[in-house]
C-alpha positions as CSV (number, residue, x, y, z in Angstrom):
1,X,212.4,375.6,66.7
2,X,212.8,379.3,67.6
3,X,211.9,381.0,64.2
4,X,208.5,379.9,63.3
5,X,208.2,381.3,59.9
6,X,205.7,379.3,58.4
7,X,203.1,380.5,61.1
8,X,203.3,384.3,58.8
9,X,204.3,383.2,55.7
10,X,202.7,383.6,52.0
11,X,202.7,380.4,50.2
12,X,202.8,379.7,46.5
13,X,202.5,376.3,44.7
14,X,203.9,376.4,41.5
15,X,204.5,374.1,38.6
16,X,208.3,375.1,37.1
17,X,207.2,374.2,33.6
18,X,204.2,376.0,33.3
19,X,205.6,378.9,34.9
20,X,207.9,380.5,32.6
21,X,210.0,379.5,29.5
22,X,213.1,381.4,29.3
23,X,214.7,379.7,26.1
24,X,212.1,378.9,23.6
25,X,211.7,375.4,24.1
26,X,207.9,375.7,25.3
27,X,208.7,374.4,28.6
28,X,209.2,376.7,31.7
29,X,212.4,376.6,33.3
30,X,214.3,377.8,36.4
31,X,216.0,381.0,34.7
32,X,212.5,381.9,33.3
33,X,211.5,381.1,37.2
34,X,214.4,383.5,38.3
35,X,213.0,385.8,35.9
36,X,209.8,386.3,37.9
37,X,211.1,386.5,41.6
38,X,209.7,390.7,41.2
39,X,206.3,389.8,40.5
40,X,206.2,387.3,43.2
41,X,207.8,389.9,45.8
42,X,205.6,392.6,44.9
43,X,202.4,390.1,45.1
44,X,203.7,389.5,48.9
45,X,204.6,386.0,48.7
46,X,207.1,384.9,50.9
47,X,207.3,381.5,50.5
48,X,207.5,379.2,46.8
49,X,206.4,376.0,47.0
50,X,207.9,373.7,43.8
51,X,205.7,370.6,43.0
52,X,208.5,368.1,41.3
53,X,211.5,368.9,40.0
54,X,213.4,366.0,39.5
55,X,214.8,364.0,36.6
56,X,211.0,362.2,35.5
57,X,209.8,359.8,32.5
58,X,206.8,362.6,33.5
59,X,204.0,360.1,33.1
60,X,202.2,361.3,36.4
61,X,203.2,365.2,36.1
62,X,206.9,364.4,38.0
63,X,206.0,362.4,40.9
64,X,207.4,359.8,39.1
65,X,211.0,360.5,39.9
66,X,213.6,358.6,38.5
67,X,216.4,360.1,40.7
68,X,216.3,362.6,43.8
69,X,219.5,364.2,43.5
70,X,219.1,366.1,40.6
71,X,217.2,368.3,38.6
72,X,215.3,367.7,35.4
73,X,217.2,368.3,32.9
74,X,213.9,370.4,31.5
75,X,213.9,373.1,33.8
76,X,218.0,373.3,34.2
77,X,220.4,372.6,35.9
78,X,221.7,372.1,39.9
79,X,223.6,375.3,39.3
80,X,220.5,376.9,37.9
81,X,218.7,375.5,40.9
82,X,221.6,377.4,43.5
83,X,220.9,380.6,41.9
84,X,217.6,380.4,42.5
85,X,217.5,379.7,46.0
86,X,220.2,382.6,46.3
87,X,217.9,384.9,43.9
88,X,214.7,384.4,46.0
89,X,216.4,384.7,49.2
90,X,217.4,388.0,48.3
91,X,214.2,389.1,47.9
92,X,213.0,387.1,51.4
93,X,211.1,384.0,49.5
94,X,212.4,381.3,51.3
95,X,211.7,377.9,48.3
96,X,210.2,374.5,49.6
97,X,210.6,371.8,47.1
98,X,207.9,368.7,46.9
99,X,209.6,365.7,48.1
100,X,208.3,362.1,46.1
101,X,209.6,359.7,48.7
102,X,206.3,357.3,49.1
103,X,207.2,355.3,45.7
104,X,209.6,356.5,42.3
105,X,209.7,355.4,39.3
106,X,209.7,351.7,37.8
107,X,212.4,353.2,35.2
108,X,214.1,354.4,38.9
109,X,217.3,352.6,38.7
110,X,216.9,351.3,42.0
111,X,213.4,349.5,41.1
112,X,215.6,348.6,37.6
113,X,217.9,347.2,40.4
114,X,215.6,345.5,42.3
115,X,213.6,344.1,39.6
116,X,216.3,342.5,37.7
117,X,217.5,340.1,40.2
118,X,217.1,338.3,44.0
119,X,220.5,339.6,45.2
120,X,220.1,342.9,44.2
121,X,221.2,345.4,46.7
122,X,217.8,346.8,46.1
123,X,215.2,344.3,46.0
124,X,214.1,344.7,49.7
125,X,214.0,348.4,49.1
126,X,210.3,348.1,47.7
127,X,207.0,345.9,48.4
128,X,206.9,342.3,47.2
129,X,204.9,339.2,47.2
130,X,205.1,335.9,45.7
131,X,201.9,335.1,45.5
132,X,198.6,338.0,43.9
133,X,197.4,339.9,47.2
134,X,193.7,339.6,48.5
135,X,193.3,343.2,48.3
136,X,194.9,343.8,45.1
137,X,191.6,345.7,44.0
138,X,191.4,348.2,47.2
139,X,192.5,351.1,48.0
140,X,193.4,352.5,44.9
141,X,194.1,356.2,45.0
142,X,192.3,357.5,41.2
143,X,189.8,354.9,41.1
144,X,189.0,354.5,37.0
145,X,192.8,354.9,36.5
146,X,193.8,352.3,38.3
147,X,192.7,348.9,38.4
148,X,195.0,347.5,40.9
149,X,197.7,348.4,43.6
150,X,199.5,345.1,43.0
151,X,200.8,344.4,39.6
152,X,203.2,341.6,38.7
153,X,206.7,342.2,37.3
154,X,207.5,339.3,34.2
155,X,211.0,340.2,35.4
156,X,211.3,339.6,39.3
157,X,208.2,336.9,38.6
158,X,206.6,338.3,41.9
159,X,204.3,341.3,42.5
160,X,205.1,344.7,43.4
161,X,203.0,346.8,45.5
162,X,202.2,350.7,44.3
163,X,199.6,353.1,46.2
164,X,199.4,355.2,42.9
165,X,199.8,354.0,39.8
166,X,201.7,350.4,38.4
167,X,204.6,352.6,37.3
168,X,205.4,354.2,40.6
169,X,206.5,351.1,42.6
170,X,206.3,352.1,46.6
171,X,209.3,352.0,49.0
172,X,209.5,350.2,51.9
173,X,209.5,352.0,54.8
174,X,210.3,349.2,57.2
175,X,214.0,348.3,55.4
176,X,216.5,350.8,57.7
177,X,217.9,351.4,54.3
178,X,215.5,353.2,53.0
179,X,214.5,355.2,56.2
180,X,218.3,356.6,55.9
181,X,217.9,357.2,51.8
182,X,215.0,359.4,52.8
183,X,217.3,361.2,55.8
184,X,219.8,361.5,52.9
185,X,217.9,362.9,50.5
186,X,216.3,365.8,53.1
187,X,219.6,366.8,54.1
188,X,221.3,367.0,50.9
189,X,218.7,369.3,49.5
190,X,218.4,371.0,52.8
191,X,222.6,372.0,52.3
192,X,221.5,373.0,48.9
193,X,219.1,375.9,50.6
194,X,215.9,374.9,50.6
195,X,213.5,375.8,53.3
196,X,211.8,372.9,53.6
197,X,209.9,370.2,52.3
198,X,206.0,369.7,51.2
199,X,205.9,365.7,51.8
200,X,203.7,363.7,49.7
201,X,201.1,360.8,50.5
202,X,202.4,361.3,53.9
203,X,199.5,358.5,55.1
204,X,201.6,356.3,52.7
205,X,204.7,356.8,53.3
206,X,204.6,355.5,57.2
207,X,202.1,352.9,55.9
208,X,203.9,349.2,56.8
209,X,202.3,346.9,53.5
210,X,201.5,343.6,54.3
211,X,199.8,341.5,51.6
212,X,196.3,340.9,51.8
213,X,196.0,343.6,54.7
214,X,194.5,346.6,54.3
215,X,194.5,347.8,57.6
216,X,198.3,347.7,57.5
217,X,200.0,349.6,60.7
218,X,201.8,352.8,60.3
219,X,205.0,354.1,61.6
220,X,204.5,357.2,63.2
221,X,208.0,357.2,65.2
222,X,209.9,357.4,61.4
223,X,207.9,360.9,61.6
224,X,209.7,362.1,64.7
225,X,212.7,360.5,63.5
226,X,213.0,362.5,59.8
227,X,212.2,365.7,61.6
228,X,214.6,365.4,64.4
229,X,217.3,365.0,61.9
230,X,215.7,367.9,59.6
231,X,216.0,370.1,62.6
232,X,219.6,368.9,63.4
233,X,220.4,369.8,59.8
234,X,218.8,373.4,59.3
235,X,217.1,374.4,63.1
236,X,213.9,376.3,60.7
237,X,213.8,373.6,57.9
238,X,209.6,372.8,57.4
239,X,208.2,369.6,56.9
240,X,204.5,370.9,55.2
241,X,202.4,367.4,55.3
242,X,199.7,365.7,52.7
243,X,197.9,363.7,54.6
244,X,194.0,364.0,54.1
245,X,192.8,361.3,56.9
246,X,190.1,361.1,59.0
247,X,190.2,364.4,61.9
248,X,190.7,362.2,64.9
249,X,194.4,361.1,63.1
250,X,195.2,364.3,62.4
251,X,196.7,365.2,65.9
252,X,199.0,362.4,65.6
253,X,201.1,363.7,62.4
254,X,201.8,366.7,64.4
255,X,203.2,364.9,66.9
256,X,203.1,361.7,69.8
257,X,201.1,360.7,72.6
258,X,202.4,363.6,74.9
259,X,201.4,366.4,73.1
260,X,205.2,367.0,71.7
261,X,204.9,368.9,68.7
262,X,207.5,366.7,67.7
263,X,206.4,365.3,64.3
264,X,205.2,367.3,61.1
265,X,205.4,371.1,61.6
266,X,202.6,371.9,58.8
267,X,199.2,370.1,57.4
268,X,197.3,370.8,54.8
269,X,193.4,371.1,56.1
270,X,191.2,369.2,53.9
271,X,188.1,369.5,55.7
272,X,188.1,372.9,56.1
273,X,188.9,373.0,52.8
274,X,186.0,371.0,51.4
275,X,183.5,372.2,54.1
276,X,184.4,376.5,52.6
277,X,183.5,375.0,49.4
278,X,180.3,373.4,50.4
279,X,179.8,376.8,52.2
280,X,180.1,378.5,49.1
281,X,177.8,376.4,47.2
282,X,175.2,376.8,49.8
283,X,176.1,380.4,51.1
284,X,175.3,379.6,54.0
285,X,178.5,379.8,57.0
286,X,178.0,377.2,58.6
287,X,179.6,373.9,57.7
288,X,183.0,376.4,58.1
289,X,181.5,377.4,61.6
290,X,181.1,373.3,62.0
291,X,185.2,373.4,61.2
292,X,186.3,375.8,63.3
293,X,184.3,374.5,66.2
294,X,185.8,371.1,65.8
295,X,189.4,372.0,65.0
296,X,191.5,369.6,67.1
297,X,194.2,371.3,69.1
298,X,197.2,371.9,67.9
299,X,201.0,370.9,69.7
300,X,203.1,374.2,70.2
301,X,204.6,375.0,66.4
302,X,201.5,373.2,64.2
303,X,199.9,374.9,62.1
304,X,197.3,374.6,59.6
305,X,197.6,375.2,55.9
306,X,194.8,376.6,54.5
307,X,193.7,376.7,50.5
308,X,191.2,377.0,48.1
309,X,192.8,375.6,45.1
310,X,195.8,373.3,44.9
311,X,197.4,371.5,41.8
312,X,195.2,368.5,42.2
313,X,191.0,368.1,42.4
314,X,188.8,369.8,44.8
315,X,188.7,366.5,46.7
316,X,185.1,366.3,48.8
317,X,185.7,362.4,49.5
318,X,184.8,363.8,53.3
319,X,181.9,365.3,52.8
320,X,178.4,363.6,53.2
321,X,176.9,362.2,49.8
322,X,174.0,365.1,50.4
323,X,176.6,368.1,50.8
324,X,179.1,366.5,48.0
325,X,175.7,366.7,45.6
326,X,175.0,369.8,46.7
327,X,178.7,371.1,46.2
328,X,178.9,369.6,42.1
329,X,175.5,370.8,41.7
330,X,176.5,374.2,42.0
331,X,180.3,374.3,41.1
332,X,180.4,371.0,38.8
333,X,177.1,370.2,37.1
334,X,179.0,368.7,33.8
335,X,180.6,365.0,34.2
336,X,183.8,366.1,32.5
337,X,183.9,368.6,35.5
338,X,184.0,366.0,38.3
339,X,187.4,363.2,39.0
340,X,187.7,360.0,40.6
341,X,183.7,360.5,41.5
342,X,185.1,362.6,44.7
343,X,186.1,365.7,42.8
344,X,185.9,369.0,40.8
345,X,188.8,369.5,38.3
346,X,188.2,373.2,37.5
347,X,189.9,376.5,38.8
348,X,187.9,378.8,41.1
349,X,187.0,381.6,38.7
350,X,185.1,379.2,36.3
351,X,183.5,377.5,39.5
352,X,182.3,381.0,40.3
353,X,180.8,382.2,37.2
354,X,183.9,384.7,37.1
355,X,181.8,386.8,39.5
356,X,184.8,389.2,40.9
357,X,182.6,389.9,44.3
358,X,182.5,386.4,44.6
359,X,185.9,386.0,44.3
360,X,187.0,387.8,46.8
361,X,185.1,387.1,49.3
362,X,186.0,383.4,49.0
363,X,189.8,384.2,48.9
364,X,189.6,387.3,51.9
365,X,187.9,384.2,53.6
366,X,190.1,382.0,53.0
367,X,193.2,384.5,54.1
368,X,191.5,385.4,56.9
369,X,191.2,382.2,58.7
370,X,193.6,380.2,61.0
371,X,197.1,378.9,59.3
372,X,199.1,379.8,56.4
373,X,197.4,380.6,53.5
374,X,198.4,378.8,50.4
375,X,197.8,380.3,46.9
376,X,197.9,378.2,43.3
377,X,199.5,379.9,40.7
378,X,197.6,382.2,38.1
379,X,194.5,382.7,40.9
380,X,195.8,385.6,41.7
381,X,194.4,386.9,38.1
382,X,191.1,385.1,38.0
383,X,192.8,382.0,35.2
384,X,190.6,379.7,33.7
385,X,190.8,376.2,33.2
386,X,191.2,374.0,29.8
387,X,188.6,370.8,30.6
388,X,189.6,369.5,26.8
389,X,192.9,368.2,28.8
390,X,193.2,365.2,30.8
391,X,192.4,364.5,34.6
392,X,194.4,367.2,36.8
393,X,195.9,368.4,33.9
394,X,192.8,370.9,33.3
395,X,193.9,373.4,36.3
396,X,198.0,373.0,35.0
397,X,197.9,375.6,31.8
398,X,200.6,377.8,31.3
399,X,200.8,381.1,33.7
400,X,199.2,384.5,31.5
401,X,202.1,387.0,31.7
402,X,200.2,388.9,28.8
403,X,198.2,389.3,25.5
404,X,201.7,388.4,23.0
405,X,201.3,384.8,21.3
406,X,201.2,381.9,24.5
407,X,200.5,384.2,27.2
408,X,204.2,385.4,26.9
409,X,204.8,381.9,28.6
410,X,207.1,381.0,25.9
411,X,208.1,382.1,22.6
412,X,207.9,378.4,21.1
413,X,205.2,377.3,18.7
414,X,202.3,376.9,20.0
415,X,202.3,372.8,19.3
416,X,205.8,372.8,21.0
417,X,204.1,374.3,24.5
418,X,204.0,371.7,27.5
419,X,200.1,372.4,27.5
420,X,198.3,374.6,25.7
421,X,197.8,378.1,27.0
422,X,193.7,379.0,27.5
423,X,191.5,380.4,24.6
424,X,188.5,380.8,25.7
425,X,186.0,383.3,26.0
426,X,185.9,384.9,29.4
427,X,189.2,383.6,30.3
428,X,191.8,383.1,27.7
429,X,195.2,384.7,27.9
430,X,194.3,387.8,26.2
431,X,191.8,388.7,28.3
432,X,193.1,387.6,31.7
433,X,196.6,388.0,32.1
434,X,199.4,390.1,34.6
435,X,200.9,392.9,32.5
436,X,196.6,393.7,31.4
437,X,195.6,393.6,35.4
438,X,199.1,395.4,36.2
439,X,197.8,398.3,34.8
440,X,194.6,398.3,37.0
441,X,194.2,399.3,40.2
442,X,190.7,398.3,40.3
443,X,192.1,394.5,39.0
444,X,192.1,391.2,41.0
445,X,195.7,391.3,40.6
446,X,195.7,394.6,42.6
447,X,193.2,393.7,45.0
448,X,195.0,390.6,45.9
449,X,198.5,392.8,46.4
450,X,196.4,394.8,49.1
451,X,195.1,391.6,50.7
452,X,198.0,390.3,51.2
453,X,199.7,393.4,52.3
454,X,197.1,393.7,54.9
455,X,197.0,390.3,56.1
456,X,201.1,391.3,56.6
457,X,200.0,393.5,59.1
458,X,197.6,391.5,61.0
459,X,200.1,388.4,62.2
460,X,197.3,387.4,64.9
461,X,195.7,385.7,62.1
462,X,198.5,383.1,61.5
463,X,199.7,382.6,65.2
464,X,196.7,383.3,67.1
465,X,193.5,381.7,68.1
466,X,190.7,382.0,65.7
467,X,186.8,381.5,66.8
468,X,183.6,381.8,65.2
469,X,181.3,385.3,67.1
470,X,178.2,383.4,68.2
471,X,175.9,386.5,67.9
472,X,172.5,386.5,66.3
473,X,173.5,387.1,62.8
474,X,171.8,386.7,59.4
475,X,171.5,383.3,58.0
476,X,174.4,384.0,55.2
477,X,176.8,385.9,57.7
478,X,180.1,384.5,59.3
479,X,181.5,386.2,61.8
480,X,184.8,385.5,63.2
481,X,187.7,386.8,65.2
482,X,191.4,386.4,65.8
483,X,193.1,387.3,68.9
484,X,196.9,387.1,69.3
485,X,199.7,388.9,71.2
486,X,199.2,391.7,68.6
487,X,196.1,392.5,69.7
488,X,192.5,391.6,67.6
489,X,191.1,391.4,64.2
490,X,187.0,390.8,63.7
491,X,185.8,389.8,60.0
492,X,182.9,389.6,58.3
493,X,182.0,387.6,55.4
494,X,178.5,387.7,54.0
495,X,178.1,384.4,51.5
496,X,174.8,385.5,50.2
497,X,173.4,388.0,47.8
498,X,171.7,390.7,49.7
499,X,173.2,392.8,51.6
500,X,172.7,392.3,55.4
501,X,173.5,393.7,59.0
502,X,174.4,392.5,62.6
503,X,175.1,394.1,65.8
504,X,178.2,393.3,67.5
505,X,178.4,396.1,69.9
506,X,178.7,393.4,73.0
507,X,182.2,393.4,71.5
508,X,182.8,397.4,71.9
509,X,184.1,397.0,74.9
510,X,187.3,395.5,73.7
511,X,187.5,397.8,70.8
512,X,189.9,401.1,71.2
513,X,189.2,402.3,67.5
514,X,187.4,400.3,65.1
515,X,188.3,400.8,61.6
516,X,187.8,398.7,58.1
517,X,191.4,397.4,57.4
518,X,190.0,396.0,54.1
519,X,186.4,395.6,52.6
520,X,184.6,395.5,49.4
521,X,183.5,398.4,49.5
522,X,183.1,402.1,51.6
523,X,181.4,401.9,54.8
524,X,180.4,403.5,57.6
525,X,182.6,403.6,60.1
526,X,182.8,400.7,62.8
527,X,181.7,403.0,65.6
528,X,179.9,401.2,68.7
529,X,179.7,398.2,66.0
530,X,176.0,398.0,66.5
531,X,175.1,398.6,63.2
532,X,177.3,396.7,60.9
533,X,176.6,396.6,57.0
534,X,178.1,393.7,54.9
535,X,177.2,394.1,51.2
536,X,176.1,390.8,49.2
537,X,178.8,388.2,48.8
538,X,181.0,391.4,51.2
539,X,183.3,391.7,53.7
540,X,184.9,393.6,56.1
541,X,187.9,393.2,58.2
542,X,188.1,395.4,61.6
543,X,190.7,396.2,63.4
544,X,189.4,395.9,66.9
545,X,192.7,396.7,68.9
546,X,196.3,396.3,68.7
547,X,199.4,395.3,71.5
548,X,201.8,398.0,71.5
């Protein structure tokens, strides 16, 4: 692949019917989408990511799809869906859509199919057995929620094997059938315009089920094989990966044995994920300086993706027992906070006592480290949460456009909305919403528009190496650095409360005129960098140098 865009890009994850409801119906919708292209150009973003927007009986929030060639009929239409791929390209957001393949939907009418009789066309597309499985109680995915990953169908009179939960059957990714239903699928959607594709359960996907075996092998060659035909199809189509596995697998999804980066282009970094998070319970840098010291490396063309926040729990499964107490302690004290015993359910700005220092230093550290940066819709103004909802549901409120009736979501009854839009003190709509922070330069909204414009201009931090400074440095202070063919950026984030200083002047020597790029407040300037100032829960980014 010549044109690496990912490695520079801006991501946003977005649910299309929380988003924006252009015809009253109190669901969002792809014109209401359309509708918003502006805002999401002038925040910087230039990539959309689209969890599922397929036809759905939407018991699991769309990733129960009943048919991957179309569009639900909730958000529009294919033609709808054109225009917005045409729309955002204009503007230079490329779209990536989430794509369901691990299971579908028991009212799919290939499970319908399959179910129904033995010499359906269909019945070897998905995961049987005759007799109940040894394991049929392991391995479940939301533990409390599911009993079971084996459940038996009256109809076929056998049992059917699903990861998730009993009404997402799973595909069988041994039958060539299917393996060229997935190819299909891709390459129709591809020829549609999208960019790419955020893959699902990836783990699961490749995962060959054998009854009663819970180790079951997994198929890393159908890997290479999807993207070789992706890249035959569009040459700069993504694949961005789910797979949260153990960090000696992870090398393997990005490519084989050789070191070909031949597999998935992108991966989602969970442990670096869950180890900033225990780093900003503890303020204290160094379970991230643990991270980025153990980072596998990466095949030509992989690259991390990087987040705070996604559209699912804060999941800390891979953390020790100690840290994972630590981290609910501070960010998730209250049971109806926590999910699946692994998990926080709440945005960030509730986790953080909606301290705006706090804020940003956990997002300018989170941009500022190596990969793509992806950002959950409605962070970018500081939204709340609604814990009164179900599970995941809590972080998947309608977006706050402004202070009219529903956040200006929707101008449907309030009881007609998908979800309710958030009251509550501190963070309901008319208090925290886009046109209110529009208005001020000195808003989260604004700050983030700078951030991002900066991090623009420093493209060493999403293609180039990225290390930890081992200087002596206060407790609370990480220092880092990224160095690319552009030249060098040095940041500072201080996780603690008091303010604090370091010398870095054994770094001077590679500095041709140090200056603050971005930081929470004024300082000094950078000089011989021997007397560097981070305020409490501050940073600084320094332009060290850059390549002509």
């Amino acid at each position: 692949m010549s044109d690496r865009w990912y490695q520079q890009a801006v991501v946003y994850c977005l649910d299309i019917d929380t988003f924006a409801d252009s015809n009253g119906d109190g669901i969002g919708d792809i014109p209401g989408l359309i509708g918003r292209l502006d805002y999401l150009s002038r925040l910087g973003i230039t990539c959309i990511w689209l969890n599922p927007i397929h036809p759905s009986p939407d018991r699991d929030d769309g990733y129960d799809v009943a048919d991957f060639y179309n569009v639900d009929p909730r958000f529009g239409t294919l033609g709808d869906f054109a225009e917005l791929l045409h729309q955002a390209g204009n503007r230079g957001i490329k779209v990536i859509i989430d794509l369901v393949v691990n299971h579908t939907s028991d009212k799919h009418p290939w499970f319908v199919s399959a179910r129904s009789s033995p010499d359906s066309p269909y019945r070897d597309w998905f995961v049987w057995s005759e007799t109940a499985p040894a394991d049929r109680h392991q391995g479940m995915v939301f533990p409390g929620e599911q009993a079971e990953t084996w459940s038996f169908d009256r109809t076929a009179k056998l049992w059917y094997y699903h990861r998730f939960y009993k009404f997402q059957p799973d595909l069988n990714i041994k039958n060539p059938e299917v393996r060229e239903e997935i190819k299909k699928i891709c390459a129709f959607w591809l020829q549609l315009g999208v960019a790419g594709f955020r893959m699902d359960a990836v783990p699961f996907i490749i995962e060959e089920t054998v009854p009663g075996r819970s180790d079951a092998p997994k198929d890393f060659a159908y890997l290479t094989e999807l993207r070789s035909h992706l890249q035959w199809r569009k040459s700069d189509a993504v694949l961005l990966a789910e797979a949260n596995v153990e960090p000696a697998q992870l090398v393997t999804y990005f490519g084989d044995e050789g070191g070909s980066g031949n597999r998935i282009h992108m991966l989602f970094d969970f442990m670096l994920n869950a180890k900033m998070v225990l780093a900003l319970a503890r303020e204290d840098p160094e379970p991230i300086i643990d991270g980025l010291r153990d980072t596998p490396t990466l095949p030509p063309g992989g690259q991390w993706a990087t987040f705070l926040r996604n559209h699912d729990e804060i999941d800390l499964s891979r953390l020790t027992a100690e840290q994972r107490a630590d981290v609910f302690a501070k960010f998730g004290p209250d049971e109806d906070m926590q999910l699946y015993g692994r998990g926080i359910r709440r945005r960030l700005a509730p986790m953080l006592g909606n301290d705006r220092r706090r804020l940003e230093l956990a997002y300018a550290l989170q941009f500022s480290l190596r990969g793509t940066p992806v950002l959950r819709y409605g962070e970018e103004i500081g939204m709340g949460d609604d814990l009164a909802l179900e599970g995941r549901d809590a972080i998947r409120t309608p977006m706050q456009w402004n202070g009219l009736p529903n956040a200006g979501f929707s101008t449907a009854a309030a009881d007609q909305l998908v979800r309710p839009v958030v009251t509550d003190d501190g963070f309901g709509y008319e208090q925290i919403n886009v046109a209110r922070q529009r208005h001020d330069p000195a808003s989260l909204l604004s700050w983030f528009e700078r951030m991002i414009r900066t991090l623009r201009e420093a493209p060493e931090v999403g293609v180039g190496s990225c290390t930890h400074v081992d200087v002596p440095a206060p407790r609370s202070l990480l220092v880092h650095r990224a160095d690319g063919h552009t030249g060098t950026m040095l940041f500072l984030h201080n996780l603690g409360p008091d303010e604090v200083t370091v010398d870095l002047s054994s770094l001077a020597s590679e500095a041709e005129l140090p200056n603050d790029v971005l930081a929470d407040s004024e300082y000094p300037e950078p000089g011989k960098l021997d007397d560097l100032k981070v305020s409490g829960h501050g940073y600084r980014w320094i332009r060290l140098h850059r390549t002509a």
